[in-house]
C-alpha positions in Angstrom: 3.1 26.3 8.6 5.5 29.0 8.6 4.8 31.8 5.7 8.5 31.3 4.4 7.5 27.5 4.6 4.6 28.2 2.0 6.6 30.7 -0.4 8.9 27.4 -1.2 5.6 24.9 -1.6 4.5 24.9 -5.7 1.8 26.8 -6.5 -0.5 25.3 -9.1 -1.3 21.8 -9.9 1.5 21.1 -12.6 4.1 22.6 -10.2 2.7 20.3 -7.3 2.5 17.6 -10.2 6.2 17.8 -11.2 8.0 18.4 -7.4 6.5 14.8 -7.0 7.9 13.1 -9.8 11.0 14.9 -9.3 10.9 13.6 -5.6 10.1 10.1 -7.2 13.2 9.8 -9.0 15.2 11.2 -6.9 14.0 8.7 -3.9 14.3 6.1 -6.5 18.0 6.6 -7.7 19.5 7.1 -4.2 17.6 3.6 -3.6 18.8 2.1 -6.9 22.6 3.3 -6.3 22.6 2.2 -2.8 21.5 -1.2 -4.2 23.5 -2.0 -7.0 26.3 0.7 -7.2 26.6 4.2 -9.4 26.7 1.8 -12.2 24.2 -1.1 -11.3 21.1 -0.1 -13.0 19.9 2.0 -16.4 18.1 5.0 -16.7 15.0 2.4 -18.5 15.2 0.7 -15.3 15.3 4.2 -13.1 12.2 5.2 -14.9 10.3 2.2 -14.8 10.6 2.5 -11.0 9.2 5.7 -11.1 6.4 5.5 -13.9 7.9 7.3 -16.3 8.7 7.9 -19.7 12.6 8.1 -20.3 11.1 11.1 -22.1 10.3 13.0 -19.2 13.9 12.1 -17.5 15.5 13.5 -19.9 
């Protein structure tokens, strides 16, 4: 791995923690809108898909 390759990578646990839900619901919306449209699904059902609270979308 390059060194400017691990400056970008999170450093602790939380930061690892919160890149992957972030990366979660992004993957998930792109898959929802691709689906059903910009307007095909809710954020409760975006956050189901991912696990999460509507709390933590938000």
């Amino acid at each position: 791995m390059t060194e400017s390759a691990k400056l970008c990578q999170p450093q602790g646990l939380r930061a690892r923690k919160r890149e992957a839900t972030r990366s979660a619901i992004t993957a998930a919306a792109r898959r929802l809108t691709s689906q059903n449209g910009l307007n095909g699904f809710t954020i409760e059902q975006l956050c189901e898909q991912v696990g999460v609270s509507r709390r933590t979308l938000l």
